[in-house]
C-alpha positions in Angstrom: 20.5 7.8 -9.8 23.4 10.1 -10.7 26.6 8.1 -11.4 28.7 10.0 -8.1 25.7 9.1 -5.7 25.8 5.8 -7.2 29.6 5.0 -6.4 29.7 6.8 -2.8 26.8 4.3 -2.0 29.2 1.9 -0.1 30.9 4.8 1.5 28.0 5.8 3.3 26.6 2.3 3.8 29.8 1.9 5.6 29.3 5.4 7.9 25.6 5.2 8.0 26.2 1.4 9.6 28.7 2.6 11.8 27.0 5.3 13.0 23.8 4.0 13.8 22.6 3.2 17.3 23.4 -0.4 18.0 20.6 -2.8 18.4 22.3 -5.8 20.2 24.8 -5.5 23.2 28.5 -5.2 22.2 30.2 -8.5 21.7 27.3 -10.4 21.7 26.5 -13.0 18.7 24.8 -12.4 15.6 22.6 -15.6 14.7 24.5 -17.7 12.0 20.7 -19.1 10.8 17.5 -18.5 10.4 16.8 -21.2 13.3 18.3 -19.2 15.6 16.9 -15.8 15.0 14.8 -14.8 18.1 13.9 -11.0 17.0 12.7 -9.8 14.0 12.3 -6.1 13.2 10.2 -4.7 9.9 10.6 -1.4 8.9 8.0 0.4 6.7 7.6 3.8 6.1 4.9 4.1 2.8 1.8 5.1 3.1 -2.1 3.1 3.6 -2.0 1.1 0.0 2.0 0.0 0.5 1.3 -1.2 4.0 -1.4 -3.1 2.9 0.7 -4.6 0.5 3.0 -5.6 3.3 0.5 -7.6 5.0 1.4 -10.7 3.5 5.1 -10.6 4.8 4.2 -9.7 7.7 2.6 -12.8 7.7 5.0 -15.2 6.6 7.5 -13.7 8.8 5.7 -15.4 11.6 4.7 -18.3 10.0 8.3 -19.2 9.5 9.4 -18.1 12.7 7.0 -18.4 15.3 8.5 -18.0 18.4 10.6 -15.1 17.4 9.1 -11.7 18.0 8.4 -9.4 15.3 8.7 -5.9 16.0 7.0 -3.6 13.1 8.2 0.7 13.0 5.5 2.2 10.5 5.0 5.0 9.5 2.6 6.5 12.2 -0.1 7.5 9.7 -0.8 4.1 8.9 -1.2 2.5 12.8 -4.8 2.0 11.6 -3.6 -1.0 9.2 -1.8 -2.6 11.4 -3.4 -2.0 14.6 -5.4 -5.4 14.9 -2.9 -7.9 12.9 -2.0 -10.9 14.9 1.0 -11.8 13.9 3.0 -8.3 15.0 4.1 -8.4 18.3 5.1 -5.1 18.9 3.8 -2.1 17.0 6.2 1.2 17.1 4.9 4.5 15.4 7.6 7.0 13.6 6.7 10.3 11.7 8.3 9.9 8.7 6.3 13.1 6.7 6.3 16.6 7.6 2.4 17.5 8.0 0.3 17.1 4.9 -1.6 19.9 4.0 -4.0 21.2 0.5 -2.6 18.7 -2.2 -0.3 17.2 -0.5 -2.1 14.9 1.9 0.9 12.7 2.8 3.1 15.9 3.2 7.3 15.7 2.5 9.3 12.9 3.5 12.2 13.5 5.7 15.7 12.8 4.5 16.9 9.3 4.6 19.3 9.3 7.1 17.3 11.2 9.8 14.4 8.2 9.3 17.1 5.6 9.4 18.8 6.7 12.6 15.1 7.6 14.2 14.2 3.9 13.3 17.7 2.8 14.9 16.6 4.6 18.1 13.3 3.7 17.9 14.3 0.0 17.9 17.4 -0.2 19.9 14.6 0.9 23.1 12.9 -1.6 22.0 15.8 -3.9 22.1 16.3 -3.0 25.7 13.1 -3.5 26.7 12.6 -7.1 25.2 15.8 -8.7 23.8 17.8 -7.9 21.0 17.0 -7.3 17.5 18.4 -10.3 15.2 16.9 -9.2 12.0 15.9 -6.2 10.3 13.9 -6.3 7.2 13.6 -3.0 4.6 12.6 -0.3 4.9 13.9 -0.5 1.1 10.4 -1.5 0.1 9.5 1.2 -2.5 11.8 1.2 -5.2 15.4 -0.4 -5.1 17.5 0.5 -7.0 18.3 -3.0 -8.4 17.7 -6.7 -7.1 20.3 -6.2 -4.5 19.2 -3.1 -2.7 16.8 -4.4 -0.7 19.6 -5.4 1.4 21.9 -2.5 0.7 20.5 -0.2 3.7 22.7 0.4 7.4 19.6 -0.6 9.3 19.5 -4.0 7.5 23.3 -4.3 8.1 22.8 -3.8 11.6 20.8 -7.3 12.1 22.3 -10.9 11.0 20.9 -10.2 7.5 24.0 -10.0 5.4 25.7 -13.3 7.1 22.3 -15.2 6.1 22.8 -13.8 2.8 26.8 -14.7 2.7 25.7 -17.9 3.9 23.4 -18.5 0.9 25.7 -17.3 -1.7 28.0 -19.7 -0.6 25.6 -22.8 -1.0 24.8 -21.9 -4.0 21.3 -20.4 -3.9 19.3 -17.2 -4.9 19.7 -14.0 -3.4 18.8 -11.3 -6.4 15.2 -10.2 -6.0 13.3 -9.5 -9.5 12.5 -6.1 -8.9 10.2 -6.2 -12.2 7.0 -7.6 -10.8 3.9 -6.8 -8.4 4.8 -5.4 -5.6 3.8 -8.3 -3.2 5.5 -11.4 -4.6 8.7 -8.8 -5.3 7.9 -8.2 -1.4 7.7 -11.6 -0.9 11.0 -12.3 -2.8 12.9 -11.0 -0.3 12.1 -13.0 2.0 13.0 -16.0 0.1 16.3 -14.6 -0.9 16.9 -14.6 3.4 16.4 -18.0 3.6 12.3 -18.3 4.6 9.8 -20.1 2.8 6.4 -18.5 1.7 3.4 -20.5 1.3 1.0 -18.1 0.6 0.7 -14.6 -0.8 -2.8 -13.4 -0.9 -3.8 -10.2 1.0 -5.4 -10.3 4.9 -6.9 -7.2 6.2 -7.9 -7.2 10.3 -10.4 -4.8 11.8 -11.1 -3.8 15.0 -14.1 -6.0 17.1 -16.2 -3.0 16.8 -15.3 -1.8 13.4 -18.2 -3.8 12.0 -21.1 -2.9 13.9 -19.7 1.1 13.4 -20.0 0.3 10.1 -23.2 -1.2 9.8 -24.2 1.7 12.0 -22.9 4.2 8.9 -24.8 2.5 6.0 -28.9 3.0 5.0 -30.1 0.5 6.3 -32.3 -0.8 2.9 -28.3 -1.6 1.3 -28.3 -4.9 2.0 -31.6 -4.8 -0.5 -29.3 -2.7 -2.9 -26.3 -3.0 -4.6 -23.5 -0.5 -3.4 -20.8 1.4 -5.0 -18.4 2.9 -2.8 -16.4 5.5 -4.4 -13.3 6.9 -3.2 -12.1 10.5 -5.0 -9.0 11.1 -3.3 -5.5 10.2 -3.7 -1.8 11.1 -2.0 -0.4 12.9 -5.1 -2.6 15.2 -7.2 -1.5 14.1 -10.9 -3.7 10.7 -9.6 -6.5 12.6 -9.2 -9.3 12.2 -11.9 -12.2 14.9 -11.2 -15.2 14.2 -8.7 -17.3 15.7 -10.8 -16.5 12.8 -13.3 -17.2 10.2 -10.7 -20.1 11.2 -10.2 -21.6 11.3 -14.1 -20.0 7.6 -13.3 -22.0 6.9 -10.4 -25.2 8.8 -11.6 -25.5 6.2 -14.8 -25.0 3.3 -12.2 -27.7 4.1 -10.4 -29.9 4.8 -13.4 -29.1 1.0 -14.3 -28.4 -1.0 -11.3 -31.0 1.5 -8.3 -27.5 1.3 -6.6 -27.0 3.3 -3.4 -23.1 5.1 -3.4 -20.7 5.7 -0.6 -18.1 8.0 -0.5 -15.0 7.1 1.5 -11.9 7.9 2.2 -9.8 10.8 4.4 -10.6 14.4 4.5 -8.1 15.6 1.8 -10.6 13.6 -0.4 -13.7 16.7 0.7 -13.6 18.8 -1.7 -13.9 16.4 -4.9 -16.6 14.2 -2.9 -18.3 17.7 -2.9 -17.9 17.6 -6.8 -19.7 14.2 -6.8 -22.3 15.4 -4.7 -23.2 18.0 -6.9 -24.3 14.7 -9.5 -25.5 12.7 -7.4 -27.1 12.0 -3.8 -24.6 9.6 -1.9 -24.2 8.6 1.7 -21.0 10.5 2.5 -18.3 8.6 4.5 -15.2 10.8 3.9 -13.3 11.3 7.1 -15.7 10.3 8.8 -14.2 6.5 9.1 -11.0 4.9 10.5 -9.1 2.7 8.1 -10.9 -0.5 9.8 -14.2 1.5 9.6 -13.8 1.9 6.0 -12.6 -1.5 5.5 -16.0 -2.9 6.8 -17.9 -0.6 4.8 -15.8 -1.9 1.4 -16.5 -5.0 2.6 -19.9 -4.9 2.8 -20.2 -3.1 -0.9 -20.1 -4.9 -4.1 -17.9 -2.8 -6.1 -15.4 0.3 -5.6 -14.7 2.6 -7.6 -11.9 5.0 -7.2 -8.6 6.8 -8.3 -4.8 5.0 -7.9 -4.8 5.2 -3.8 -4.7 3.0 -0.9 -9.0 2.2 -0.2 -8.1 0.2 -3.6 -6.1 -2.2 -2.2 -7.9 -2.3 1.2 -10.7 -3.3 -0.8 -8.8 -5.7 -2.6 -8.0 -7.2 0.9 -11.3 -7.8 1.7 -12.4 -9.2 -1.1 -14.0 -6.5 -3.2 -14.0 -6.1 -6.7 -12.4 -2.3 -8.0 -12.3 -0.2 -11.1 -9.1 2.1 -10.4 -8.5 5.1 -12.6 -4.9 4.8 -13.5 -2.5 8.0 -14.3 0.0 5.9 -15.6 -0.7 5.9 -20.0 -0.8 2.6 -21.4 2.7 3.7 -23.4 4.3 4.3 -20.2 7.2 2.0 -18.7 5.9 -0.6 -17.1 8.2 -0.9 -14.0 8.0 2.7 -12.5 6.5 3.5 -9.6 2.7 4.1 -10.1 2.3 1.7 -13.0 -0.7 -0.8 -12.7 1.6 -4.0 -13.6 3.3 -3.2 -10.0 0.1 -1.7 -8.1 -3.1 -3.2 -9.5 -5.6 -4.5 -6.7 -4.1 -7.9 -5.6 -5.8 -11.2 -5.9 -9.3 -9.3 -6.3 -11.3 -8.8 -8.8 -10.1 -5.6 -11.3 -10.3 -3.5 -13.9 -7.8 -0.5 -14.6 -8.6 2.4 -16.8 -6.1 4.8 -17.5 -5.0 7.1 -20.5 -4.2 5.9 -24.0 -0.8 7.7 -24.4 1.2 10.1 -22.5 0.0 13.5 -23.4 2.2 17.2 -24.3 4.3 17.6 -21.4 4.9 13.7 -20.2 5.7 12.0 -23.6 10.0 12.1 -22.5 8.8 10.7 -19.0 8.4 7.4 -17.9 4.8 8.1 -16.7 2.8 10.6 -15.9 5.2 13.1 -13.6 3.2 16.5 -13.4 2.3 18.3 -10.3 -1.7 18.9 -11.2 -4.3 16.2 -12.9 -2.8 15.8 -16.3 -2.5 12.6 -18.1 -5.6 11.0 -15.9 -7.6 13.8 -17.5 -7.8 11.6 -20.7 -9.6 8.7 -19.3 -13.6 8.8 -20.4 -16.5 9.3 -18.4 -18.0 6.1 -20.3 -15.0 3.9 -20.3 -15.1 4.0 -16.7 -18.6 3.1 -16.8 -18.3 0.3 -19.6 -15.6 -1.1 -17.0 -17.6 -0.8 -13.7 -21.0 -2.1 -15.7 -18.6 -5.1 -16.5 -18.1 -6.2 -12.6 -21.1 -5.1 -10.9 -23.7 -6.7 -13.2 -22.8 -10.2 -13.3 -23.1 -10.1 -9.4 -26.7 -8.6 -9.1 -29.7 -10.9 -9.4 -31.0 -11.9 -12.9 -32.8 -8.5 -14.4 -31.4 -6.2 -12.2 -29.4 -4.2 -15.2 -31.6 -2.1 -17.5 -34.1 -1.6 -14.5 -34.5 2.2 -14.9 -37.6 3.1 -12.8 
């Protein structure tokens, strides 16, 4: 962050506060505790794999505070993951992208202070339908700045947030958040630096009651009898993006050892490299034809996904299944930035990452891999993706299974 943008930060924390819609009536009292907080508000804007990751707060929001209603603004192009959770009580859309479109699946983001006032709108209706917002978490999610900046936003200054904060300076405890971890306990910290208590951080996913049988509906019906590799070939920004055609020389050698079928999942800006893996090998082809609870159900019912840095990882790793993720991110990159494996790997699921050696001509002054085309993930070998898939799926097949090349 340039220095100047850096020092007018509490200058326009202090306009962008007081210009925001208000989301409690004027006069009224902000809640001096947590016992006393009656309406929670989260605000996410990231896309499928970061909402997944916010599951877990989501969570332990509620299971600290019960009776309080918690009011979630997402970004509308992940509804799907939230949809069915239980513990949101009510679920408010906002476009926070301009259209996406070739490459650029997720399209651009709009400016800062447009999403933050639209969220301010969005909630203060929803304040004056229900009751008024006490709390508001994020949207600072992504990548603060430092420790502090989850809570250095004018929407979270707008709830009770910074008293609970004063409050715990003053007694002594911990409000800094290690920024340098996985993203779900560094998720997680924040909460503990307001004052709650979380007892659990693994990963929930929660389709829809017919998302199953839809599913079941999608697959051969002989897969139970099979093992199956779902493979997802897309992903939001293109340098992630290792080849279909690879994926399939992947897939092709799988089912020369293992007789495994292969799914393809995943949105329609994955076609045109789930064509490339069709021109390897035959697979039963799921891409855009699935909502995000569809395609969970399907990952749940395969025994291994394989796919590019992108959000069906993580939804598998919420219902349970193992992953191999092509990584962009080189081994010598830093290991904090945005994209690295040590802060997105597949959470509390069985992994394995494969991604370049080094940074290569073009990256080697960059923290990670920052072209606008497949570059650095072009490194990663056909058989080391293999060697790592080979690893997971073949201790869960029956004895014999491997080598069986008929």
């Amino acid at each position: 962050m340039p220095w100047g943008s850096f020092l007018l930060r509490p200058l326009r924390r202090l306009v962008g506060t007081a210009v925001l819609p208000r989301l409690r009536p004027r006069g009224s009292h902000r809640p001096d505790s947590l016992s006393d907080v009656q309406h929670v508000a989260v605000v996410h804007w990231d896309n499928l794999g970061d909402a997944v990751l916010l599951l877990p707060v989501l969570r332990e929001i509620k299971r600290n505070l019960p009776a309080a209603q918690l009011t979630l603004v997402h970004n509308a192009k992940t509804a799907g993951v939230f949809e069915h959770c239980p513990h949101v009580d009510v679920r408010i859309p906002q476009d926070v992208q301009s259209p996406g479109k070739g490459s650029d699946p997720h399209g651009t983001p709009f400016g800062s202070r447009r999403l933050q006032f639209e969220a301010a709108r969005l909630l203060r209706s929803a304040a004056r339908s229900t009751s008024a917002v006490d709390l508001v978490i994020g949207p600072d999610w992504l990548d603060p700045v430092w420790g502090s900046s989850f809570f250095d936003n004018a929407l979270f200054r707008k709830g009770c947030g910074p008293s609970l904060l004063a409050g715990r300076v003053a007694a002594g405890l911990p409000t800094v958040v290690e920024i340098q971890q996985h993203h779900v306990p560094r998720h997680l910290a924040s909460l503990l630096a307001l004052g709650l208590e979380v007892h659990d951080d693994h990963l929930d996913f929660w389709a829809g009651p017919d998302d199953a049988s839809t599913a079941a509906q999608l697959l051969p019906v002989d897969m139970r009898e099979r093992p199956t590799v779902a493979v997802a070939v897309g992903a939001g920004m293109a340098r992630r993006r290792w080849p279909g055609g690879r994926f399939g020389q992947v897939v092709s050698e799988l089912v020369k050892r293992f007789d495994c079928r292969v799914v393809l999942v995943g949105g329609d800006d994955a076609r045109r490299e789930a064509d490339h893996v069709h021109d390897v090998v035959s697979a039963v082809d799921l891409v855009g034809r699935t909502s995000v609870g569809q395609m969970a159900e399907v990952l749940r019912r395969s025994d291994l996904l394989i796919g590019n840095d992108s959000g069906p990882v993580h939804v598998a790793a919420a219902v349970g299944t193992a992953s191999v993720v092509v990584s962009a991110h080189p081994v010598d990159g830093f290991p904090w930035v945005v994209n690295s494996p040590m802060r997105y790997h597949p959470w509390r699921a069985e992994h394995s990452v494969v991604r370049p050696g080094r940074r290569i001509e073009g990256c080697v002054d960059s923290p990670t891999c920052t072209e606008g085309v497949p570059h650095c993930v072009l490194s990663v070998d056909v058989d080391e993706v293999i060697e790592a898939s080979v690893a997971l799926l073949g201790p869960t097949l029956p004895t014999g299974r491997e080598g069986d090349r008929s």
